[in-house]
N, C-alpha and C positions, 0 to 999 in steps of 0.2 A: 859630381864634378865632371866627367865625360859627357852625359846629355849634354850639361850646360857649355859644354865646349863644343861638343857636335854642332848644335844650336847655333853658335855661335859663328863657326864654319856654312851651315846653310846659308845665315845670314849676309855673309860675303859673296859666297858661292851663286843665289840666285840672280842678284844684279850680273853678276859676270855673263850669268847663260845668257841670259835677256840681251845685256851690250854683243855679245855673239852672234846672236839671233838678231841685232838690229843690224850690224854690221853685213852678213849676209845679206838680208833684205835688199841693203843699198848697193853690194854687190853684184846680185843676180840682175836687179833692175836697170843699173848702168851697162853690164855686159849684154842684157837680152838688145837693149837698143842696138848698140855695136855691132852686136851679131848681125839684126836684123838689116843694116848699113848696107850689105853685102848683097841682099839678096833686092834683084831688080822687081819683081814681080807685088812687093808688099811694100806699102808706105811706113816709114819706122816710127812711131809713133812713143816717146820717154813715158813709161810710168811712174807720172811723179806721188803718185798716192803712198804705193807701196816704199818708194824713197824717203820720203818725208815720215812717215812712221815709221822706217827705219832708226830715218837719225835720231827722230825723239829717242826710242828707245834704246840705241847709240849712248847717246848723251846722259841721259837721264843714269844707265847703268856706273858710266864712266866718273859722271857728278858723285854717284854713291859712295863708290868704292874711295875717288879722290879723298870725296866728304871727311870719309872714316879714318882714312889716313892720314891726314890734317889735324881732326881733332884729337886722336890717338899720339901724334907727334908731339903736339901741344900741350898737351897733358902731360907726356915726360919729358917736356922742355928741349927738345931736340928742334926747334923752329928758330927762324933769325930772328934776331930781336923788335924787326917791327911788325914779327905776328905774333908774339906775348899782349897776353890780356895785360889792359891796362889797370893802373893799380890806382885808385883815385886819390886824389893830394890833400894833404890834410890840413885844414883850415887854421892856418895860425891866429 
């Protein structure tokens, strides 16, 4: 019962670090441009490589986590009413 809960925690846990780690990414790359703004002697130049694989892995974490939360909600019926699965109608 504990592994499986530990487990379980990883599970959560690693998308978090990754949306962290993506968020930084996008961070450092916006502020190095800024910084660079300042100084006359270098042309500033955006990195959008290391931005753009930020936000994926931004998104991607935040999508998980969302995910989990959603379908976890829904399960214990805690969702409004027009995100309950539909119940299909029975053919008179």
């Amino acid at each position: 019962m504990v592994i499986s809960r530990f487990i379980a925690i990883l599970i959560l846990v690693i998308p978090g670090i990754i949306a962290c780690y993506g968020f930084l990414k996008m961070k450092s790359s916006t502020f190095e441009y800024f910084a660079d703004l300042g100084n006359d002697s270098i042309i500033p130049h955006f990195k959008w490589l290391p931005f753009i694989g930020g936000f994926i892995m931004f998104a991607l974490g935040i999508g998980f986590i969302g995910g989990w939360i959603f379908f976890r909600d829904r399960k214990h019926n805690y969702v409004a009413p027009r995100f309950k699965k539909k119940r299909p109608r029975p053919n008179v």
